[in-house]
C-alpha positions as a printed Julia matrix, in Angstrom:
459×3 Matrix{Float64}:
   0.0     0.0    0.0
   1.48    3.14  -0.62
   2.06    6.15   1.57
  -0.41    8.5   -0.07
  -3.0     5.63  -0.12
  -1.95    5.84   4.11
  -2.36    8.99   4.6
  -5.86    9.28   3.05
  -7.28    6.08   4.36
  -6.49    7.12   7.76
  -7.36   10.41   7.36
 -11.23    9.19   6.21
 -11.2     6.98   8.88
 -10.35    9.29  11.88
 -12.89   11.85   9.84
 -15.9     9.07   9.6
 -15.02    7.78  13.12
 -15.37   11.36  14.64
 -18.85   11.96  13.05
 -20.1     9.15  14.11
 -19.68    9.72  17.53
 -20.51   13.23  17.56
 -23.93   12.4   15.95
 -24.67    9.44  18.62
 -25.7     6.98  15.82
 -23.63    4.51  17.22
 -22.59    3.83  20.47
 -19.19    5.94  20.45
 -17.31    2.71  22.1
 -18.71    0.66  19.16
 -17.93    3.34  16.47
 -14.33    3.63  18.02
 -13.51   -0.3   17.25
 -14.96    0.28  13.93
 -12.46    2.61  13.36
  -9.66    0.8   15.08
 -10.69   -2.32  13.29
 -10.25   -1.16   9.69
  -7.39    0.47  10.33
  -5.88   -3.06  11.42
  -7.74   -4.53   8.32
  -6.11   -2.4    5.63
  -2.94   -2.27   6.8
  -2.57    1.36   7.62
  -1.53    0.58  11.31
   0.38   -3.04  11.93
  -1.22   -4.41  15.28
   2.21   -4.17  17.39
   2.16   -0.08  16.35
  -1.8    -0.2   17.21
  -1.06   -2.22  20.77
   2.05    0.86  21.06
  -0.73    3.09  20.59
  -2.23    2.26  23.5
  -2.1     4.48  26.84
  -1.68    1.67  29.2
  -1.06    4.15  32.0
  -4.6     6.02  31.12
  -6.6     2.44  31.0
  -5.02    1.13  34.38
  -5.62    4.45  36.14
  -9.09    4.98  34.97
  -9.84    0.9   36.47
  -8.26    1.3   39.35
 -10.41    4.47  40.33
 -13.53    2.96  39.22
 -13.13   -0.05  41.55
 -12.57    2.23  44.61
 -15.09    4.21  43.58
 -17.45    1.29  42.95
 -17.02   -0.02  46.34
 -16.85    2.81  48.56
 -20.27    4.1   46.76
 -21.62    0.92  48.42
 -21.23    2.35  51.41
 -23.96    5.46  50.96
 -21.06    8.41  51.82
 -22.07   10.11  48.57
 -25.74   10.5   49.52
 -25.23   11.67  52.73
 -22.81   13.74  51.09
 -25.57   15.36  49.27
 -28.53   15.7   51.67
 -25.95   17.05  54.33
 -25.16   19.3   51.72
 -29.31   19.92  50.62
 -29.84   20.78  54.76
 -27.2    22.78  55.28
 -28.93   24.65  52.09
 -32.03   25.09  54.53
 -34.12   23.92  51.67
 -33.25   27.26  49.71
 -33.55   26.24  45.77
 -30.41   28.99  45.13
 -28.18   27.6   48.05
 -28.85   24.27  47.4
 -27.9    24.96  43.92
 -24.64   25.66  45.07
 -24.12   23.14  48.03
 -24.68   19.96  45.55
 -22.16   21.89  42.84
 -19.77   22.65  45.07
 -19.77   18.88  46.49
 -19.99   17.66  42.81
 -16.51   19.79  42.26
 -14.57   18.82  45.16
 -15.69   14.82  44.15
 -14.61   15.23  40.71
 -11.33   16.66  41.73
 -10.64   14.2   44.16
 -12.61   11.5   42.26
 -13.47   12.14  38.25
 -15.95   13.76  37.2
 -17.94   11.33  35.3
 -17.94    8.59  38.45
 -19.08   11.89  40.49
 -22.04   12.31  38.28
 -22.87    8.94  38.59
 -23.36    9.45  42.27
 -24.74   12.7   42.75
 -26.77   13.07  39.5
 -29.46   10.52  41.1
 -29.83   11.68  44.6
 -30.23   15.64  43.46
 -33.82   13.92  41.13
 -35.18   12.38  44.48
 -33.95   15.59  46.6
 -35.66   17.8   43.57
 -38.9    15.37  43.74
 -39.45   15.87  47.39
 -38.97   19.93  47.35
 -41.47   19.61  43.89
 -39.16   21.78  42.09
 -37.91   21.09  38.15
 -34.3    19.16  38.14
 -32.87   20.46  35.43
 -30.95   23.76  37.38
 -29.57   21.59  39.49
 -28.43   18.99  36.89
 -26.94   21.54  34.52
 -25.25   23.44  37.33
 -23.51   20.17  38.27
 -22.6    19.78  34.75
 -20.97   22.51  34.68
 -19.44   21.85  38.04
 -17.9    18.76  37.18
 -16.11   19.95  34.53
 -14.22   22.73  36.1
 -13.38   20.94  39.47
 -12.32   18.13  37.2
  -9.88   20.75  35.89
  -7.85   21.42  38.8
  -6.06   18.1   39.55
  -4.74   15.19  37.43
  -7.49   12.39  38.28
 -10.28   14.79  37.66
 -11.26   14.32  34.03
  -9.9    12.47  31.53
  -8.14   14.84  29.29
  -5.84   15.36  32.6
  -5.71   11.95  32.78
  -4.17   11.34  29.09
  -1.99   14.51  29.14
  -0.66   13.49  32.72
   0.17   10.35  31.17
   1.7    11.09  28.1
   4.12   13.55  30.42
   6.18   13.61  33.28
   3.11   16.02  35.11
   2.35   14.8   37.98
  -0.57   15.39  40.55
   0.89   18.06  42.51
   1.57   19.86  39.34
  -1.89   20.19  38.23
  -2.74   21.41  41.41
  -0.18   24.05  41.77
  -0.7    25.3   37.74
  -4.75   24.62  37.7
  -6.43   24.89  41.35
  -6.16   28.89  41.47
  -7.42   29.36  38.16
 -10.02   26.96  38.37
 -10.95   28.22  41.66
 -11.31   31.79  40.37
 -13.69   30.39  37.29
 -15.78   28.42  39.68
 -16.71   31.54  42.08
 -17.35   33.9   39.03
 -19.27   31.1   37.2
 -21.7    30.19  40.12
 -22.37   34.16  40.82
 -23.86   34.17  37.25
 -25.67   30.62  37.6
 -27.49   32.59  40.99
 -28.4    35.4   38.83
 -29.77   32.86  36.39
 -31.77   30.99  38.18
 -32.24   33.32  41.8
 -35.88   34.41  41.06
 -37.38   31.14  39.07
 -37.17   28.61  42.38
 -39.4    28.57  45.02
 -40.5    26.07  47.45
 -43.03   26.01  50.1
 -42.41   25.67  53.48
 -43.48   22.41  54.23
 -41.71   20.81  51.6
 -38.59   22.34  53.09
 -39.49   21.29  56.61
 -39.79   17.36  55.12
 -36.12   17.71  53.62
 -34.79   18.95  57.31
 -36.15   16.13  58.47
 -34.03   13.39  56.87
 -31.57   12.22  58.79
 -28.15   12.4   56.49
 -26.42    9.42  58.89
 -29.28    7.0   58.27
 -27.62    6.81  54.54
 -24.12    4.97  55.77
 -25.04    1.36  55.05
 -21.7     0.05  56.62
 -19.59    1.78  58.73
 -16.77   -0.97  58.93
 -17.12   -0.6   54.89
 -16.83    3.18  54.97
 -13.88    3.26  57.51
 -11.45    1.04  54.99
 -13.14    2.47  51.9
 -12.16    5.77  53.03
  -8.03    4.87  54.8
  -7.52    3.55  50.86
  -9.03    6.29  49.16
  -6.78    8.91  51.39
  -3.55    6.66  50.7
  -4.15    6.38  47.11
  -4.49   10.22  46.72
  -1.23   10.22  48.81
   0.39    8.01  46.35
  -1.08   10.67  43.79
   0.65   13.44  45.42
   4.07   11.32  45.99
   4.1     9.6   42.76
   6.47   11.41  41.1
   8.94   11.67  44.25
   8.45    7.61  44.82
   8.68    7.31  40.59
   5.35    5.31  40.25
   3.45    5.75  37.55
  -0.52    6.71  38.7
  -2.21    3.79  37.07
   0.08    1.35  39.47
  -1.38    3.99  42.59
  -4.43    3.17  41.21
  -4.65   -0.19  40.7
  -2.62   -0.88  43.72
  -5.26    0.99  45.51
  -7.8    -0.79  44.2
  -5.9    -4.22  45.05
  -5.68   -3.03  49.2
  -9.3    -2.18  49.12
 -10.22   -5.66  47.45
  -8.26   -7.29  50.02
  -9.6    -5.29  53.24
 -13.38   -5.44  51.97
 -13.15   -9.22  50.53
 -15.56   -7.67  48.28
 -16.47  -10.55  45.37
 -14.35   -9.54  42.33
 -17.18  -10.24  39.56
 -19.37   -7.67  41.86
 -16.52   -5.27  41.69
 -15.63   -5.23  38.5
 -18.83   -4.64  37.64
 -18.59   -0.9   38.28
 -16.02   -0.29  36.18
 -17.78    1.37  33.23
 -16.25   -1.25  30.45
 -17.81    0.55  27.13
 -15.72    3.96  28.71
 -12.48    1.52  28.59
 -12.94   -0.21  25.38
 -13.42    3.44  23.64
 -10.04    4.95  25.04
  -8.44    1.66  23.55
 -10.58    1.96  20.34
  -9.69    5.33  20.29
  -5.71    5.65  20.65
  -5.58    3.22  18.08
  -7.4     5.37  15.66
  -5.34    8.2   16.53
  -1.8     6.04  16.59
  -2.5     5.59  12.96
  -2.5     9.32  12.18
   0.85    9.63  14.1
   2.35    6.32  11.91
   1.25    7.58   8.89
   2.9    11.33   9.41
  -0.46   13.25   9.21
  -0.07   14.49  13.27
   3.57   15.95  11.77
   2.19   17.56   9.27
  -0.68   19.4   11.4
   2.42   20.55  13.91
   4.25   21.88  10.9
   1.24   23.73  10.29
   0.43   25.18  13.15
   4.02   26.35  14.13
   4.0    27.96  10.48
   0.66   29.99  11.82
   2.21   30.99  14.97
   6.02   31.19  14.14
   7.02   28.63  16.53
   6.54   31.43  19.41
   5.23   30.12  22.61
   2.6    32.77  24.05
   0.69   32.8   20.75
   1.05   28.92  20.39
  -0.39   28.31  23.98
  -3.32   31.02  23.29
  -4.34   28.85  20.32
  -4.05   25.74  21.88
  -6.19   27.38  24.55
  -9.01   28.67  22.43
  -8.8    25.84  19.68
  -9.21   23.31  22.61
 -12.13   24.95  23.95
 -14.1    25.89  20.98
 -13.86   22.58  19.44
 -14.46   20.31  22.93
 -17.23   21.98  22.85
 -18.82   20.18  19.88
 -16.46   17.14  19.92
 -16.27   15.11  23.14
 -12.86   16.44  24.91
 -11.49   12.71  25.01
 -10.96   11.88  21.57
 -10.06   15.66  21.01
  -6.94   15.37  23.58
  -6.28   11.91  21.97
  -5.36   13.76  18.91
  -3.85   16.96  20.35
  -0.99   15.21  22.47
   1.07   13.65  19.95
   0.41   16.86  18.05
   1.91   19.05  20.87
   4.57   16.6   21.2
   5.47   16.87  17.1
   5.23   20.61  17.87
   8.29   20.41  20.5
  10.44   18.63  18.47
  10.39   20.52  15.32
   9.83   24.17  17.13
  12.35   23.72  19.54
   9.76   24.53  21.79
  11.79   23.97  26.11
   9.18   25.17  27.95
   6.41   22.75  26.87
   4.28   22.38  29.91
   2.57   26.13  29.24
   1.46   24.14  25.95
  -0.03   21.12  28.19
  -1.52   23.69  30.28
  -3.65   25.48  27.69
  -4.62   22.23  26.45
  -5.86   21.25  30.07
  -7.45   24.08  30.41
  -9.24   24.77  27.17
 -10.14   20.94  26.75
 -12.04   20.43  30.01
 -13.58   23.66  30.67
 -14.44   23.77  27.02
 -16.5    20.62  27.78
 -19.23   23.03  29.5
 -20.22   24.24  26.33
 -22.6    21.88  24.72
 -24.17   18.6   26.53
 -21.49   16.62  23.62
 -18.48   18.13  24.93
 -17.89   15.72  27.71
 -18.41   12.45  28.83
 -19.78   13.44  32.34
 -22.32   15.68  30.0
 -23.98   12.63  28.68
 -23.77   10.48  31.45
 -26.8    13.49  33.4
 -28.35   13.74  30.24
 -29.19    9.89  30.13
 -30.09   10.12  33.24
 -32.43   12.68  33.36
 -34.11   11.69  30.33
 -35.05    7.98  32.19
 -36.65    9.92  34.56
 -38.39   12.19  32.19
 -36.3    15.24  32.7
 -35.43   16.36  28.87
 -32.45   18.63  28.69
 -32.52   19.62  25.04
 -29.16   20.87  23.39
 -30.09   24.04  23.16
 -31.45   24.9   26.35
 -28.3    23.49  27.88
 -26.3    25.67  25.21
 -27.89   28.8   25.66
 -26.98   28.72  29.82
 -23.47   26.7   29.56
 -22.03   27.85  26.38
 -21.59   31.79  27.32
 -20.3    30.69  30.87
 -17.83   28.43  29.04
 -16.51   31.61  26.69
 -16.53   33.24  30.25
 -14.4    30.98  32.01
 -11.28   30.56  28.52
 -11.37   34.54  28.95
 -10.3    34.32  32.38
  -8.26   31.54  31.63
  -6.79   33.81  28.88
  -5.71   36.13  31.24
  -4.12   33.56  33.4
  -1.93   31.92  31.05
  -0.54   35.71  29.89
   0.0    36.12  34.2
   2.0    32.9   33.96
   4.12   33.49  31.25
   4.97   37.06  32.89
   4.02   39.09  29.96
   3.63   42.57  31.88
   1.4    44.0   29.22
  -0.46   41.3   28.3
  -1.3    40.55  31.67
  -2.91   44.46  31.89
  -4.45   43.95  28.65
  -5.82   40.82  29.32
  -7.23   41.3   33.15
  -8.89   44.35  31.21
 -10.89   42.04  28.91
 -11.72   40.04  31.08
 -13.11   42.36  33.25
 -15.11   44.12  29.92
 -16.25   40.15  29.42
 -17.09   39.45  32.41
 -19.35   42.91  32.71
 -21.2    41.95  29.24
 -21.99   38.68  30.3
 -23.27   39.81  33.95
 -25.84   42.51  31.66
 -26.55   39.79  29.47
 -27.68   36.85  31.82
 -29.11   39.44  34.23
 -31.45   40.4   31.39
 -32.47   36.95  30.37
 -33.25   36.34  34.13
 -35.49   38.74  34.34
 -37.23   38.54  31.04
 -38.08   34.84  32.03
 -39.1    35.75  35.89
 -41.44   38.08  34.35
 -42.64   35.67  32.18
């Protein structure tokens, strides 16, 4: 076969295989093998470069969470997570708004974001059922949630994951380069969502009264569970923070956490294993396949080329692209197979820029990537995973609607973002310029959503 015949037959391919998922057709898992598989078939990618392609380190650290996860949720912390957090609320539709997100982003940061949704996603319908009130506030808010607390550490969500992987990044790093930003995006973000919503939720009193009445402890179904569910979960994200120090990779933290807790719980293996979300696995593997064939047949070299000939090889403009690229596009393609195809990219981009100081690159990406998932319900896994749930409930959150609330906060929060990255690469001037926009942004937006609020409370 020869190289031109390469080049376009994986090109097609990755094109076709994309589509497919964004348009939901297929099950993206399924359309991802698909892909994978006729790659193998026609001989673009031999199956020892397609097994190379694999992130091993990705797969074992996205099991090994899933497991701990899976067994400590038998334990019923998360929902008294959440109606600690609903009472502590008083009841009030606004604060309890922000008392599930803000649990929802401290799980998915310590967690990931789509196991966090799992959890929480259910418990806010029942919590939403007994105050009579519509869900779909609270389940977009903790959308939205998810997405940027999953930004601030390296286990949050699973672009992190892959670029922590395919790096020497480790947790601590995230946190230092990603918590204060994220932090500052999550504040300004959840003002606007109470200016949104403030005057459309009310409850009456005696719905409020029956919520105050649960009893959050009554939801630990095993103490002796919870106890050794939560000594491995704090060692693990020990092993997180010491990984690079004690030079394990995180997928052995993971796994090896997940080994301790099998051991201490004598929790049956078939049952365990049967909360790790296998169709989430199979489409990573699916997926870097897929992708390892645009890198073997020289089509992730020539995009680098490209894109250093746009920006001149210099890094602030590079990163800013990265940055706004990432986000605008996550938002329409899920963030995962994006990231899949932007590492090896940035990588190609090193090499033939000469580029030292990569890791501003990897932290545009981050950033743009997973906060760029908050602008359509497609741009992230954890999306989905509340829209699917909703729906089986009869909650529908329509693309639009979710669009017209998350997709202006997402421009919002790559502004700021913006701004950071110029801070951190100690342009003086850009820095001005850019706290200046986002302050102009950030004004425009409050007008904006403060009109649309009141336009619907009046209607």
């Amino acid at each position: 076969m020869s190289e031109q015949y390469q080049v376009i037959v994986a090109a097609i391919v990755f094109i076709a295989t994309y589509v497919v998922i964004v348009s939901e057709k297929i099950h993206r898992m399924v359309a991802a093998f698909i892909g994978a598989g006729l790659l193998l078939l026609l001989g673009v990618i031999k199956f020892e470069a397609a097994a190379h392609a694999v992130d091993y380190n990705t797969i074992g650290l996205l099991v090994g969470m899933m497991l701990i996860v899976g067994i400590t949720r038998n334990t019923g912390v998360f929902e008294f997570l959440s109606i600690k957090a609903a009472k502590g609320a008083g009841g009030e539709p606004v604060r309890l708004i922000a008392a599930l997100a803000l649990v929802t982003a401290i799980l998915s940061a310590l967690l990931d974001n789509v196991t966090t949704v799992l959890l929480i996603a259910p418990v806010t319908l029942v919590i939403a059922g007994m105050l009579k009130i519509s869900p779909l506030p609270f389940l977009i808010s903790e959308i939205i949630a998810s997405n940027i607390g999953g930004t601030a550490t390296l286990i949050g969500d699973p672009p992190n994951i892959m670029i922590g992987s395919a790096t020497r990044l480790g947790f601590m790093d995230f946190v230092i380069n990603l918590a204060p930003v994220v932090a500052v995006i999550y504040i300004i973000t959840f003002f606007l969502i109470r200016l949104i919503y403030g005057r459309q939720l009310t409850v009456r009193p005696d719905l409020k009264a029956k919520l105050m009445d649960l009893d959050a402890q009554d939801e630990i179904k095993d103490p002796a569970l919870l106890r050794k569910c939560l000594l491995v979960l704090a060692l693990t994200i020990l092993g997180f923070v010491l990984h690079q120090f004690i030079h394990l990779e995180s997928a052995v933290i993971a796994l090896s956490g997940a080994s301790l807790l099998l051991l201490l719980t004598r929790e049956d293996p078939e049952h365990a294993l049967q909360s790790v979300e296998w169709p989430v696995i199979f489409f990573f593997i699916g997926l870097f396949v897929v992708v390892g064939a645009l890198e073997e047949v020289g089509i992730i070299q020539a995009m680098a080329k490209w894109a250093l000939d746009v920006t001149s090889g210099s890094l602030l403009p590079t990163g800013i692209l990265i940055l706004w690229l990432s986000a605008i596009a996550s938002s329409f393609v899920d963030n995962i197979p994006f990231v899949a195809t932007m590492i090896p990219l940035l990588q190609e981009m090193s090499r033939l820029g000469g580029i030292t100081d990569i890791n501003f690159l990897w932290w545009s990406l981050a950033l743009g990537a997973c906060l760029g998932g908050n602008g359509t319900i497609v741009g992230a896994s954890a999306n989905l995973i509340v829209v699917g749930i909703a729906e089986r409930k009869g909650h529908h959150i329509s693309f639009l609607g979710f669009m017209k609330i998350a997709f202006p906060l997402m421009l919002m929060s790559i502004v700021i973002s913006t701004g950071y990255l110029l801070i951190w690469y100690n342009n003086r001037l850009a820095a001005i310029a850019g706290s200046l926009c986002t302050a102009v942004v950030l004004y425009l937006l409050f007008k904006v959503i403060q009109g649309k609020a009141e336009k619907r409370f009046h209607h």
